[in-house]
C-alpha positions in Angstrom: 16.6 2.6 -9.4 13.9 0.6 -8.8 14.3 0.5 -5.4 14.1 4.4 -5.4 10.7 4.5 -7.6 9.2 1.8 -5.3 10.0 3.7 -2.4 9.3 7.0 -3.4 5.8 5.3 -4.4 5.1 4.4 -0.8 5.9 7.9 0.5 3.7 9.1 -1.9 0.9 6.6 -0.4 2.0 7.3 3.0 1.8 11.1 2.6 -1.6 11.0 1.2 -2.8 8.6 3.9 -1.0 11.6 6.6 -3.6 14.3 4.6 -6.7 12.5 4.7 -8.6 13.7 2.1 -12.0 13.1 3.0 -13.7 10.4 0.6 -10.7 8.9 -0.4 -11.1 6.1 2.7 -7.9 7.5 4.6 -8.1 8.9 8.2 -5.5 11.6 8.1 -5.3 15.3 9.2 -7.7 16.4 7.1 -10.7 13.8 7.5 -10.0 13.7 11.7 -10.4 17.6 12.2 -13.2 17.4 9.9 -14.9 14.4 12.0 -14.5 15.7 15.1 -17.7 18.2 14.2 -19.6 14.9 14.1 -18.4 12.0 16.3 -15.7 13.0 19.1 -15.4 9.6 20.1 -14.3 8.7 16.6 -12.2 11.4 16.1 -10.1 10.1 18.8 -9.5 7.1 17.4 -8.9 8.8 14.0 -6.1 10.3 16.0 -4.2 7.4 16.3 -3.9 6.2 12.6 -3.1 9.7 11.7 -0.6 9.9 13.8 1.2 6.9 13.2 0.9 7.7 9.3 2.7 11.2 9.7 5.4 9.6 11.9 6.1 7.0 9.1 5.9 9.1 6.3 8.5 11.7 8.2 10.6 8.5 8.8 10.1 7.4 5.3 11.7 10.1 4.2 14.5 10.5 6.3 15.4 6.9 5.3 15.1 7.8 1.4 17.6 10.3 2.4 19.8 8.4 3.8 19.9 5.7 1.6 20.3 8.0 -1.1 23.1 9.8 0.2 24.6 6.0 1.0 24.0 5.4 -2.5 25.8 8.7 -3.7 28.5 8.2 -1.3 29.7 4.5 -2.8 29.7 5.9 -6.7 25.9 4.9 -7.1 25.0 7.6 -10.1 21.9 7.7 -12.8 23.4 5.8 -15.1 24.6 2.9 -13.0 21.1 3.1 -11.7 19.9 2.4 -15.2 22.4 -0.2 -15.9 20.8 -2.4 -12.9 17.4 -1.6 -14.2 18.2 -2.9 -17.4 19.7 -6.1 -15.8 17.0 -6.7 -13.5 15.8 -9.7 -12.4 12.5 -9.6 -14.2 15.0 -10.4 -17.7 16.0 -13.6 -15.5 13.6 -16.4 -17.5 12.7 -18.0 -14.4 10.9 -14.9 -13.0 9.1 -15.0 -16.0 7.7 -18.1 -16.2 7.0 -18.0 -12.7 5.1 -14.3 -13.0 3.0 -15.6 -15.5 2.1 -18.8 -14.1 1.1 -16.3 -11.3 -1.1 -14.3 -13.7 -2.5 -17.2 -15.5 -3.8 -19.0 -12.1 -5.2 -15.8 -11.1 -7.1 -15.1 -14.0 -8.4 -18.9 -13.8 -9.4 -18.3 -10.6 -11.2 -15.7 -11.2 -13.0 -17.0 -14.1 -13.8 -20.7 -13.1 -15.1 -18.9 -9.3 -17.7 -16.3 -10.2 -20.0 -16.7 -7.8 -19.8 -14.3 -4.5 -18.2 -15.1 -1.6 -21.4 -14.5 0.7 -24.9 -16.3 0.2 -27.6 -14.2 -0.5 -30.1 -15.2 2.7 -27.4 -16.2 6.2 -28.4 -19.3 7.6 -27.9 -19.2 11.5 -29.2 -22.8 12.2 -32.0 -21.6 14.2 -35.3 -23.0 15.2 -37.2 -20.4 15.9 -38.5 -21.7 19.4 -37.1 -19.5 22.5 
């Protein structure tokens, strides 16, 4: 089961990234027929993205079906799915401890580290003589 929500997660992404809504920071349909009003060169290029995130998302989803008919096929049913999501490995106490240690050292990071990653003024090493 969670195999299914994670997946059908990503098609979700990956069809939304196919669309392109404009403002949303994708280059899909949507965005690259819009763009080409302002920048042919760019919308070319926007082509190539967009393509290649419609052909994954159409694959996507013929995989999803055919994993789910495989799943179907071998006595796979809701409730077994529930059963395994019950059991999952996140119960296992070693997953646990080692997620949190995760969490922990991020948040420690992020705390002890606040300053930016970029100087304010670049310094190129340059003498100002040409």
């Amino acid at each position: 089961m969670a195999f299914f929500f994670t997946f059908m997660a990503q098609l979700v992404i990956l069809v939304i990234q196919a669309v392109g809504i404009p403002g949303w920071g994708v280059c899909g349909w949507i965005a690259t027929i819009t763009f080409f009003g302002t920048n042919v060169g760019a919308a070319v290029v926007m082509l190539i993205p967009t393509i290649m995130f419609t052909v994954l998302a159409v694959i996507s989803f013929i995989i999803l079906g055919k994993v789910h008919r495989f799943y179907r096929g071998s006595g796979g049913s809701f409730s077994k799915a529930q059963d395994e999501w019950t059991t999952g490995a996140w119960k296992n106490p070693h997953v646990q401890q080692a997620a949190q240690n995760a969490a922990t050292g991020a948040v420690q990071g992020a705390m002890t580290h606040p300053e930016t990653q970029y100087s304010a003024t670049p310094n190129y090493g340059y003498s100002g003589q040409m």
